[in-house]
C-alpha positions in Angstrom: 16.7 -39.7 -14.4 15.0 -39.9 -11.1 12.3 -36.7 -10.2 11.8 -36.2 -6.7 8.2 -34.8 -5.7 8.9 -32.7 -2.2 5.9 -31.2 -2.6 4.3 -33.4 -0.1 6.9 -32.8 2.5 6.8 -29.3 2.2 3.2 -29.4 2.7 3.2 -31.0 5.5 5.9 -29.3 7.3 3.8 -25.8 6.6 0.8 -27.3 7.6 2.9 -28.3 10.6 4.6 -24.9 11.6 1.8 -23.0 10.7 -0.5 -25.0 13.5 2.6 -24.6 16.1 2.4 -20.7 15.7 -1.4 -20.9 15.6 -1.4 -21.9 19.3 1.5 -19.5 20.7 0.2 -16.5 22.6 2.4 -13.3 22.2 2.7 -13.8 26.3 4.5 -16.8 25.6 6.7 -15.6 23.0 7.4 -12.6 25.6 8.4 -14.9 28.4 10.5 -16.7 26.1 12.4 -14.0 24.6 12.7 -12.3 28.1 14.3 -16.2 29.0 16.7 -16.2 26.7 17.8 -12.5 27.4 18.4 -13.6 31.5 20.0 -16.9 30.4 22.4 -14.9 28.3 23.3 -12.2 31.1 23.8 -15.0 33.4 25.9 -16.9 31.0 27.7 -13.8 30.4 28.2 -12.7 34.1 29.5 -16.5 34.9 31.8 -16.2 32.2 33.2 -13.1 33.6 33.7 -14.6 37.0 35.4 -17.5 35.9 37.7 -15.5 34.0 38.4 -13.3 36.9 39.1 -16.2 39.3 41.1 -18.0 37.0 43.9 -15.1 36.8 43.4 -14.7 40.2 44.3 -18.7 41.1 47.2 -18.9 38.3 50.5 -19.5 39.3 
């Protein structure tokens, strides 16, 4: 039977996320979340008008 140590792996991906949250600034968490919200309004609002156009050019 073969044992598989992760415990190396796991350290080092903690060690790893905990150093990339370390360095994030609450102002850049901010402009991301505020990102994402536009990016999804405009996705949204595209959609929309795509659909609208497309019933209107149907035969």
């Amino acid at each position: 039977m073969i044992h598989h140590d992760h415990s190396t792996a796991i350290g080092t991906t903690t060690g790893t996320a905990l150093s990339v949250f370390a360095t994030l600034d609450k102002q850049d968490i901010t402009k991301t979340v505020v990102l994402a919200c536009v990016g999804a309004i405009v996705s949204f609002a595209v959609s929309l008008l795509l659909k609208w156009i497309w019933k209107r050019v149907k035969f």
